[in-house]
C-alpha positions in Angstrom: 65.5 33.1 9.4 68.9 33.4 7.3 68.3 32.7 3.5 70.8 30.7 1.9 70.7 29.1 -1.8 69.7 25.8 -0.7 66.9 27.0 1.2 65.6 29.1 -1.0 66.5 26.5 -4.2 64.4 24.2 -1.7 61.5 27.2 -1.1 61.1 27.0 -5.0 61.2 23.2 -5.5 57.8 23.7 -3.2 56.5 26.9 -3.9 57.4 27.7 -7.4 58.4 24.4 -9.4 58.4 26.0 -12.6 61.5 27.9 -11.3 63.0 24.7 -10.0 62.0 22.5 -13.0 64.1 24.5 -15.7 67.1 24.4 -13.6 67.4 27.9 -12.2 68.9 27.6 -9.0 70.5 30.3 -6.7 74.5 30.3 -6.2 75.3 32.8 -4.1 73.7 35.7 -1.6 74.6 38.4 0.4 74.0 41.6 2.2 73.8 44.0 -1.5 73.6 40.6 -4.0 72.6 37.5 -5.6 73.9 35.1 -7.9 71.5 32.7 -10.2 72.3 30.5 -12.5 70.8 27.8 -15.5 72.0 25.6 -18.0 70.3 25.7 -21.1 68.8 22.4 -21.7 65.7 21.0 -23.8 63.5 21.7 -21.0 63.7 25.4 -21.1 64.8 25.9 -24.9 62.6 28.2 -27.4 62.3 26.5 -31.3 65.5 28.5 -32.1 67.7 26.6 -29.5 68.7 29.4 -27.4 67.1 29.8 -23.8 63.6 31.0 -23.5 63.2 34.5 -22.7 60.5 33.9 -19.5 63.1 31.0 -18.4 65.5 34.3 -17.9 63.3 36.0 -16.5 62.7 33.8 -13.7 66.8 33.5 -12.5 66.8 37.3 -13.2 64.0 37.9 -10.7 64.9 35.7 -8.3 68.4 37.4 -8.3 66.4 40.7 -7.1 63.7 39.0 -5.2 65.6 37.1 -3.1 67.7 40.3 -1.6 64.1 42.2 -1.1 62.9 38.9 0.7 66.1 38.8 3.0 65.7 42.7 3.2 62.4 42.3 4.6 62.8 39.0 6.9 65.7 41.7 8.4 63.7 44.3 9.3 61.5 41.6 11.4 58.3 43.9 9.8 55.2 42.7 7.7 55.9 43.9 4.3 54.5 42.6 1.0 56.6 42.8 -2.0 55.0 42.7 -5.9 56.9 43.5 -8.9 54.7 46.3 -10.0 56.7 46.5 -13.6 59.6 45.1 -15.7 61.9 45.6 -18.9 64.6 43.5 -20.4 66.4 43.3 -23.6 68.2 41.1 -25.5 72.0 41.0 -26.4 72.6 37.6 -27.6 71.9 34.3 -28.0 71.3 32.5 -24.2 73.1 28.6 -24.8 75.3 26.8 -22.0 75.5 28.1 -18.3 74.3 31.7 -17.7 74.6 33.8 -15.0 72.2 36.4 -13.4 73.3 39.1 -10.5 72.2 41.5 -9.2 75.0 44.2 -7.5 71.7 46.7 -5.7 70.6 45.0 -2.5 71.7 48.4 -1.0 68.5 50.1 -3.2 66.3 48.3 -0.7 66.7 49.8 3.0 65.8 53.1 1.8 62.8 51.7 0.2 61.7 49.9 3.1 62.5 52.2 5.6 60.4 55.0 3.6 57.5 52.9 4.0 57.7 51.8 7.6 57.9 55.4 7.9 55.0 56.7 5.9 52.8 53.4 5.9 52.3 54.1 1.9 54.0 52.1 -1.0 57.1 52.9 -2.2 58.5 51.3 -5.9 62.7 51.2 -6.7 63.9 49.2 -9.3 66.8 46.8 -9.5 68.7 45.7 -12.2 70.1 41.9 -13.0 72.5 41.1 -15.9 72.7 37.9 -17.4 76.1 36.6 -18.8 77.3 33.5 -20.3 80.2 31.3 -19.7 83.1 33.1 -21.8 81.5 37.2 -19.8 79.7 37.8 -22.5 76.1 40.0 -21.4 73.3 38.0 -23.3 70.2 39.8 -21.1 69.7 42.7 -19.0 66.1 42.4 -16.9 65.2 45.7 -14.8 62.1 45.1 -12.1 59.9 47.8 -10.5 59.8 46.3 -7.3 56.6 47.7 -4.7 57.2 47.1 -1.3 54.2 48.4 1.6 53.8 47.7 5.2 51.1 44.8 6.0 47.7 45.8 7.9 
């Protein structure tokens, strides 16, 4: 099956409302990335009126997520994917549109690969960026992604 932002916007509407509910919703994706955007709205403000920092979290996992999925579906193997860990910081205040991407779908294959190979777990991690509407960075999220080979 071919992802494609509307069905995975639609997989999340189902599957993972929260995700759906504040607005994130997935632009772009290809081969090595992934575009997500969200509006900041009332919905998924903090008290400060800035975006909520989980509410960025969320488009900048799915930004990474989404190429591991399509990574996987590829390979035509069972593979379960976790994020085992994750970091992020800060730069600025999150208002209007911001966009998450993530430029490291090519990070994936060897990951994969090594643990078709071995049968064991292997981790990478991937980095997203979140910018606002004039370039400016506002967040940077890295995730420890584990990928192993189903039994």
């Amino acid at each position: 099956m071919k992802l494609t932002p509307l069905k995975i916007n639609l997989f999340n509407l189902v599957k993972l409302p929260a995700v759906f509910f504040t607005g994130v919703r997935v632009k772009e994706i290809s081969e090595r990335h992934c575009k997500v955007s969200v509006r900041h709205r009332w919905i998924n403000q903090n008290p400060f009126k800035s975006m909520f920092w989980a509410v960025q979290g969320m488009a900048a996992e799915l930004t990474t997520g989404a190429l591991v999925l399509m990574k996987i579906n590829k390979s035509g193997r069972k593979i379960s994917m976790l994020v085992s860990n994750n970091k992020a910081t800060f730069t600025k205040k999150a208002t209007g549109k911001i966009t998450f991407v993530c430029n490291e779908g090519d990070k994936i294959e060897t990951a994969l690969k090594e643990t078709i190979k071995t049968g064991l777990g292997h981790t990478f991690w991937m980095t997203s960026i979140g910018t606002n509407s004039d370039g400016v960075v506002v967040s940077t999220f890295d995730f420890e992604w584990s990928v192993k080979v189903k039994n």
